[in-house]
N, C-alpha and C positions, 0 to 999 in steps of 0.2 A: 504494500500500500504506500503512495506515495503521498507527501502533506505538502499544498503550498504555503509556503513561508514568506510569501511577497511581503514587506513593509507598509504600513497605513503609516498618512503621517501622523498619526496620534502618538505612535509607537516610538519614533525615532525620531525628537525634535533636532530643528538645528543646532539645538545648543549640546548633540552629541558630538565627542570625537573623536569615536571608535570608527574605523576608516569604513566608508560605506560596503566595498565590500567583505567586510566583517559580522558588519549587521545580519544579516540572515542566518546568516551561523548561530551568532546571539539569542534568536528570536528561537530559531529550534533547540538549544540547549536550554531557553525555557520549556517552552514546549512538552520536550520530554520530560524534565522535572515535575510538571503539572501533570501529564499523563500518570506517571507514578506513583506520584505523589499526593496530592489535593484529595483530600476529604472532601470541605467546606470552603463555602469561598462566602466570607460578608463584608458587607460596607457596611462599618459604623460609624462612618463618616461623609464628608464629601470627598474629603482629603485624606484619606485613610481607606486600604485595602487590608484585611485577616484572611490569611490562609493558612487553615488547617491541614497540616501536611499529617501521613503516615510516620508513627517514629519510628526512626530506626537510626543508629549510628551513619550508614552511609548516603540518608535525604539530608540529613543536620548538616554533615560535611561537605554536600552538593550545594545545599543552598546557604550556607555560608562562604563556598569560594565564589559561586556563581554570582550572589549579589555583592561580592567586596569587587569583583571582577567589574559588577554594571554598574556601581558607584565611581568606579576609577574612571569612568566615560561622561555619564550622568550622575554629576553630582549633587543634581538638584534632590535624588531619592535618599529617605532617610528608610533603613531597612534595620528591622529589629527582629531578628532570633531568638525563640525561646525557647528553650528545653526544662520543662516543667512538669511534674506529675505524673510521667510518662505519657507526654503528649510534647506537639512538637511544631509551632506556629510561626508563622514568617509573618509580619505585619509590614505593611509599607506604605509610607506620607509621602506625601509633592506640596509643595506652596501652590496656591489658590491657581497662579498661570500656568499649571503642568498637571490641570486636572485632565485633561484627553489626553495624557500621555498613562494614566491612572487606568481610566474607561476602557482603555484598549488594554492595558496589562488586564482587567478585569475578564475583560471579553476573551482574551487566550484561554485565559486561566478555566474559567469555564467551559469553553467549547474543547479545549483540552484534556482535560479529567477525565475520567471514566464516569461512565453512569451510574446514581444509583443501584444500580444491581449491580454492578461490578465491583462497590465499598465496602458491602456488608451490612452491618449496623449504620454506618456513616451514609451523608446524603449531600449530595449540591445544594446550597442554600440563595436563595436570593438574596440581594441586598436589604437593606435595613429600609422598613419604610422610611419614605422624604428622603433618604440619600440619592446622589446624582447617578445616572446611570444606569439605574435598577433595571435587574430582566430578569423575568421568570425562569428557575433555571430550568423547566422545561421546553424554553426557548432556544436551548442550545444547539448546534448545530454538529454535524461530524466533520471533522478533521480529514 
């Protein structure tokens, strides 16, 4: 199965500068983080994305090289890891001008995951009422 990883511009502002053709590479080394990974995906914010990842030692390690990796390019993302309870959350904020750079990481993140029935217990969540961006995650789409 093959997955387009074309670029939206919500995705990769100008104010990236990780060389453009770097980007798509980027985009599916999230991609497949999300496919593996992502339980839950909320917005309980405008500016603010929760992602419920699967714990395990080797998501924690992926998604903390991965996002020290997108912070080195875009520094506008503040990304916080937590490893807590045995659970295992990535959150991540943009200031108020890098909310469509937000919406589109949102938008991967969901159409990326697995479905419900592929989690378990665990479910895609839609955003938080009044938050920006919200979509049913049964709106999701396949990859």
């Amino acid at each position: 199965m093959t997955q387009d990883i074309a670029l939206d511009q919500g995705w990769a502002p100008a104010a990236c500068t990780l060389p453009t053709a770097e980007q798509p590479l980027r985009v599916a080394e999230f991609d497949a983080l999300f496919a593996e990974a992502v339980r839950a995906v909320r917005r309980p914010g405008r500016e603010r994305l929760r992602l419920e990842l699967v714990f395990s030692p080797e998501h924690a390690a992926r998604a903390a090289e991965l996002t020290a990796r997108e912070n080195g390019c875009c520094s506008f993302f503040a990304f916080t890891l937590t490893i807590a309870d045995g659970g295992l959350t990535l959150e991540v904020a943009v200031p108020p001008e890098r909310i469509e750079v937000l919406d589109a990481l949102q938008a991967r993140a969901v159409s990326a995951a697995p479905g419900p029935g592929d989690l378990g217990p665990a479910e895609l969540v839609s955003a938080e009422p009044g938050s920006a961006a919200s979509a049913p995650a049964a709106s999701r789409g396949s990859a």
